[in-house]
C-alpha positions as CSV (number, residue, x, y, z in Angstrom):
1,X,152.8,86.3,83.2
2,X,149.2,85.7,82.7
3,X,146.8,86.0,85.3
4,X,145.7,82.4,86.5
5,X,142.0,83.7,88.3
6,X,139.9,86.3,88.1
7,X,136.7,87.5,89.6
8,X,133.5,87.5,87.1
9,X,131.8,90.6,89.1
10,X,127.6,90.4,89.4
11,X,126.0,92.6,86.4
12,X,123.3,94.6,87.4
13,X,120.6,97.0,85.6
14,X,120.2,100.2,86.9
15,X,117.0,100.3,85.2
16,X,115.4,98.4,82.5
17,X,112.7,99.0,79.4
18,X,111.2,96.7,77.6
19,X,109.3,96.5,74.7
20,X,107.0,94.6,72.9
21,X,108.0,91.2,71.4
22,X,109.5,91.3,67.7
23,X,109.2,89.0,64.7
24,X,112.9,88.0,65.3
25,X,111.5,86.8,68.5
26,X,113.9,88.5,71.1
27,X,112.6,92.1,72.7
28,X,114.1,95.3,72.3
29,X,115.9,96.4,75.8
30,X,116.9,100.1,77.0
31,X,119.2,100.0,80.2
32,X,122.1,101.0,82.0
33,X,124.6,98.7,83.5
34,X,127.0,98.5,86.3
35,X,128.9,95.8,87.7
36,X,129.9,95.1,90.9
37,X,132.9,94.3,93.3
38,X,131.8,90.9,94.2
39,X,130.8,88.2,92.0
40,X,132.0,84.3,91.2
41,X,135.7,83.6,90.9
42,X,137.0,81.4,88.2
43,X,140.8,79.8,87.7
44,X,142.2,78.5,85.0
45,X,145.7,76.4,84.2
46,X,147.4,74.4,81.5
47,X,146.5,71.0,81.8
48,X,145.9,67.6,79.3
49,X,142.5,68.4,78.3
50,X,139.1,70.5,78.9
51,X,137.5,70.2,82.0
52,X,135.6,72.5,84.5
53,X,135.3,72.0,88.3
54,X,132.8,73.8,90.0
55,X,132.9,75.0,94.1
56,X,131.6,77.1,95.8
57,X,128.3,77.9,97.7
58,X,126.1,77.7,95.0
59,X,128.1,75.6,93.3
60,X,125.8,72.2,93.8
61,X,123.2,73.8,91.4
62,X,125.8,73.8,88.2
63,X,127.9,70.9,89.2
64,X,125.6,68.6,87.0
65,X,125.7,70.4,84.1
66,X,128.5,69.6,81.5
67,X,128.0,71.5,79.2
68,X,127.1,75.4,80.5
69,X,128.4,78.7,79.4
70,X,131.9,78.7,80.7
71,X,132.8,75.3,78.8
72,X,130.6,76.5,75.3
73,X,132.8,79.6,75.6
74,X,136.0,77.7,75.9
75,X,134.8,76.1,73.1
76,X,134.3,78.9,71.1
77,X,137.2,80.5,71.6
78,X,138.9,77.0,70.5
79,X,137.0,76.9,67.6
80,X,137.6,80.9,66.6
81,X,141.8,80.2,67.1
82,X,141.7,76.8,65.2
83,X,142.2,74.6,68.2
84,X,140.2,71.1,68.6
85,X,140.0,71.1,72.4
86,X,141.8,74.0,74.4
87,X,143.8,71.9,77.1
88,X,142.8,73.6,80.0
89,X,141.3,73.1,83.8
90,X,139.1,75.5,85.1
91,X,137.6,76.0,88.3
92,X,134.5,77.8,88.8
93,X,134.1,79.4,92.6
94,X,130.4,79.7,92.1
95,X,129.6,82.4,94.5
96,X,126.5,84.6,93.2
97,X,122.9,82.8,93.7
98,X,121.9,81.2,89.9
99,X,118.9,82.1,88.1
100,X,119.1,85.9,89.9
101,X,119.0,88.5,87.2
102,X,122.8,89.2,87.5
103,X,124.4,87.8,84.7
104,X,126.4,85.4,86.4
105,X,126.5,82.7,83.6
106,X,127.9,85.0,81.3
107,X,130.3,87.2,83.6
108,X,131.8,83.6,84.4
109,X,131.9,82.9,80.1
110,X,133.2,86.2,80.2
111,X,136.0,85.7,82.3
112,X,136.4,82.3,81.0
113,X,137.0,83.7,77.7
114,X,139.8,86.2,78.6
115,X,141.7,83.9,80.8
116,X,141.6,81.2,78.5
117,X,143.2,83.2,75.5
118,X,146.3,84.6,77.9
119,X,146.5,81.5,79.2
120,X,146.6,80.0,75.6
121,X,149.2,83.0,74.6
122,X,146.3,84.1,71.5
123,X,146.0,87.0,69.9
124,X,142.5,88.6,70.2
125,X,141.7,91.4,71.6
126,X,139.2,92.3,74.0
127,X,136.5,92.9,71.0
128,X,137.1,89.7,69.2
129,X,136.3,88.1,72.6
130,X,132.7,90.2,73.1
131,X,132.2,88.7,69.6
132,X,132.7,84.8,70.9
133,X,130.5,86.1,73.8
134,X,127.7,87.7,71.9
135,X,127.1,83.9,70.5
136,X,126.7,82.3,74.0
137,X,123.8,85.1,74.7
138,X,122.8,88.8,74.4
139,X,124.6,90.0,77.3
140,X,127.4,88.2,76.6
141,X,129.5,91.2,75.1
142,X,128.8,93.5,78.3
143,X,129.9,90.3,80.3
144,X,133.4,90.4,78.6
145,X,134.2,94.2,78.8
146,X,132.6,94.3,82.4
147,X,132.2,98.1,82.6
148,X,129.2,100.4,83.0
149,X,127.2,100.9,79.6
150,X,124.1,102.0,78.2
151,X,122.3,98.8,76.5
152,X,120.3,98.6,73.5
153,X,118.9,96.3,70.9
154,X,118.9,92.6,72.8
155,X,121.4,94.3,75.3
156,X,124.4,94.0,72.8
157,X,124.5,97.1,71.4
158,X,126.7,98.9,73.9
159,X,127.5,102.5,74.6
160,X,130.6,102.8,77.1
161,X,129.7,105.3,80.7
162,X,132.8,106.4,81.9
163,X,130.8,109.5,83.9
164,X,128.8,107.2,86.7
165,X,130.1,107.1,89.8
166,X,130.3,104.7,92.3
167,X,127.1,103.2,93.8
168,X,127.2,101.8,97.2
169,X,124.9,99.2,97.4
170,X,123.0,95.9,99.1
171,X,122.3,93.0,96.8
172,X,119.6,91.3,98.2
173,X,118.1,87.2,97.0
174,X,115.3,85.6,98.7
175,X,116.3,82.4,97.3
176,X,113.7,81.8,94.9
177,X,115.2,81.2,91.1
178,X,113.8,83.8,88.4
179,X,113.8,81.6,85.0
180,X,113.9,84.7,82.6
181,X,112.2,82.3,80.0
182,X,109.2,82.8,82.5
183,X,109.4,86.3,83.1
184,X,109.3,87.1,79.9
185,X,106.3,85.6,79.2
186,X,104.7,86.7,82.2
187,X,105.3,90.2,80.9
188,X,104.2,89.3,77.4
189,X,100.8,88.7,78.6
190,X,99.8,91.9,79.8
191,X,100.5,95.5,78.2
192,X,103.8,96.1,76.5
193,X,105.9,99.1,77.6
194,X,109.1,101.1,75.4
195,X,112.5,100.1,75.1
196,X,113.3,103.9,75.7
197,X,116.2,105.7,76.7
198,X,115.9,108.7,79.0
199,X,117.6,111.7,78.7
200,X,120.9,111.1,81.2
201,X,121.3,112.9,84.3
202,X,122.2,116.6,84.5
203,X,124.8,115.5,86.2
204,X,126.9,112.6,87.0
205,X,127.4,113.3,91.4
206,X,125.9,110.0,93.2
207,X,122.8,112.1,94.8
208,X,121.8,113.5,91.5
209,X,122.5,109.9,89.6
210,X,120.2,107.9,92.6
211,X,117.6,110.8,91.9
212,X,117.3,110.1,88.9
213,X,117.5,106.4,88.7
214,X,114.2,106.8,91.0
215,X,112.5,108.1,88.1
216,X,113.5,104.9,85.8
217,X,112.0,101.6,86.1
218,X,112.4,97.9,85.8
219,X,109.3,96.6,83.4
220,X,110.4,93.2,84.2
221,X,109.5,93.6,88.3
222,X,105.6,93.3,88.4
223,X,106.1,89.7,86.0
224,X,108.7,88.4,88.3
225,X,107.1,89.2,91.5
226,X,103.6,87.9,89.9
227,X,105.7,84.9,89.6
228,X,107.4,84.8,92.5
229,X,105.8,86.7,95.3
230,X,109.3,86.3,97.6
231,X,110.4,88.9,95.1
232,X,108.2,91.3,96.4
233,X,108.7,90.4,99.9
234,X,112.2,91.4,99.7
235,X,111.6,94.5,97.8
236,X,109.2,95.8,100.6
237,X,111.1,94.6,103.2
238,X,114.5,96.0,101.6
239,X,113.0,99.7,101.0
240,X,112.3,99.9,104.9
241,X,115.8,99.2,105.7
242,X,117.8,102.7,107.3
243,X,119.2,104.0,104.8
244,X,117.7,103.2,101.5
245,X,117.8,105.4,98.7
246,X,116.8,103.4,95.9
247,X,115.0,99.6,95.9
248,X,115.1,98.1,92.3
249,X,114.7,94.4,91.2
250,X,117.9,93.3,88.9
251,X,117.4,92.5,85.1
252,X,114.6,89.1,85.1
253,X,115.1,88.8,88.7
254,X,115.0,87.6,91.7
255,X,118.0,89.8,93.3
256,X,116.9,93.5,94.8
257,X,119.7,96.2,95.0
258,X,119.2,98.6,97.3
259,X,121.5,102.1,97.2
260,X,122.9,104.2,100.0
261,X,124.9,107.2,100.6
262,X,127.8,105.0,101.3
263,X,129.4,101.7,102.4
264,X,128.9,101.8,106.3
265,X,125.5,102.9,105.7
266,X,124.6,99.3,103.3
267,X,127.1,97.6,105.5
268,X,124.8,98.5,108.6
269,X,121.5,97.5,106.8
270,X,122.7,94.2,105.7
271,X,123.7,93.2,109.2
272,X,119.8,94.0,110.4
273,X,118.6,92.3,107.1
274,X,120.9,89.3,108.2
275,X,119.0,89.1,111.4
276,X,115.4,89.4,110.0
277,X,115.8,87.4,106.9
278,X,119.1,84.9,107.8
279,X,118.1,82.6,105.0
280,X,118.5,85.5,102.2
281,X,121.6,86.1,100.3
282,X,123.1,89.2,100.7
283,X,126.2,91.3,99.7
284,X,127.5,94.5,100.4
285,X,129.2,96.3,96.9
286,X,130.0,99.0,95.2
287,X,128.8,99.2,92.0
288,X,131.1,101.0,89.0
């Protein structure tokens, strides 16, 4: 029997290069991703025609909008099988903050996408999906397949990292949006970095992996917190949390990770960030 829900985990970039704007208009992106063990939920079952419902705590912000990734890749997939209108309801459980650098759009098309063809009984694979994906936006492919990768080109060129261990982490938003439109921008305007890869770790054990992440970067931060100095309020404020092994700001922004040695470690600094920064969203996972 198919599965009728499924949770579309949080993306997040380990680290993240940019370079310089091309003539095809898109920048050249370095990066390793991981996902994590929280995220938005989304259901879907038979029913007379397309619609999407959308719940949850953030849910207000996307209620309005008929038309956003989960329903285009629906669509899509319709259009790929030769159906008009897949007759399905869907229910988004919008749980990740929106506009917060973790790929929660497309995780939720993602998830959309693979529940929708078992629930439709089609026969495509998990690769014809990340190609319906890869037209509703560049990170649309590691959205689908939902496992740690290195990134190239626009971030759809993916290479598979079985070795990296589980991260325990604090995702951290101040509850300022990040439009990545913006951020761009902002980072267009002053000098351009390289889309480079680094040389992996000399070995894949969580203290050696966290190390070496230190010596990465995100060349998107300094634009977004220019942009939105909340950002850098929660990356300071973060790093001085017991703990802390690594602060980094996620893809365009505005969510912070923060890494530790281990769950009760993040679980203990999110309860003191709770009490200084109530307002903030905040999640303890483990990233894979």
């Amino acid at each position: 029997m198919a599965d009728t829900a499924a949770l579309a985990p949080a993306k997040v970039n380990l680290f993240l290069h940019v370079g310089p704007l091309e003539a095809h208009g898109y920048h050249p992106l370095a990066s390793l991703v991981a996902f994590a063990d929280v995220g938005d939920r989304l259901a879907v079952t038979p029913a007379e025609a397309l619609s999407l419902t959308v719940t949850g705590p953030f849910g207000e912000g996307l209620a309005a909008e008929a038309d956003n990734l989960v329903l285009r890749a629906v669509r899509a997939l319709g259009e790929a099988a030769g159906i008009a209108e897949p007759a399905l309801a869907l229910t988004l459980d919008k749980r990740l903050p929106i506009a917060a650098g973790l790929g929660g759009g497309s995780s939720d098309a993602g998830a959309a996408l693979k529940l929708a063809r078992d629930t439709l009984g089609l026969s495509l694979d998990d690769d014809a999906l990340a190609e319906i994906a890869a037209r509703i936006g560049a990170d649309g492919p590691m959205c689908l397949h939902t496992r740690a990768a290195w990134a190239g080109g626009r971030g759809d060129r993916l290479r598979f990292e079985p070795a990296l261990p589980p991260l325990p982490a604090l995702l951290v938003n101040p509850g300022v949006p990040s439009p990545t439109g913006a951020v761009y921008g902002a980072y267009d305007a002053g000098p351009p970095a390289d889309a480079d890869f680094p040389p992996p770790p000399v070995d894949w054990s969580p203290s050696v992996v966290v190390g070496w992440l230190a010596r990465q970067r995100n060349d998107l931060e300094a634009p977004a917190v220019a942009l939105s100095p909340s950002i850098g309020e929660a990356l300071v404020t973060v790093r001085k949390l017991p703990g802390v092994r690594l602060t980094r700001m996620s893809g365009s922004g505005a969510t912070v990770f923060a890494l530790f040695d281990d769950l009760t470690r993040a679980r203990a600094a999110g309860e003191r960030l709770g009490i200084l920064r109530p307002e903030w969203w905040t999640a303890v996972a483990t990233l894979r």
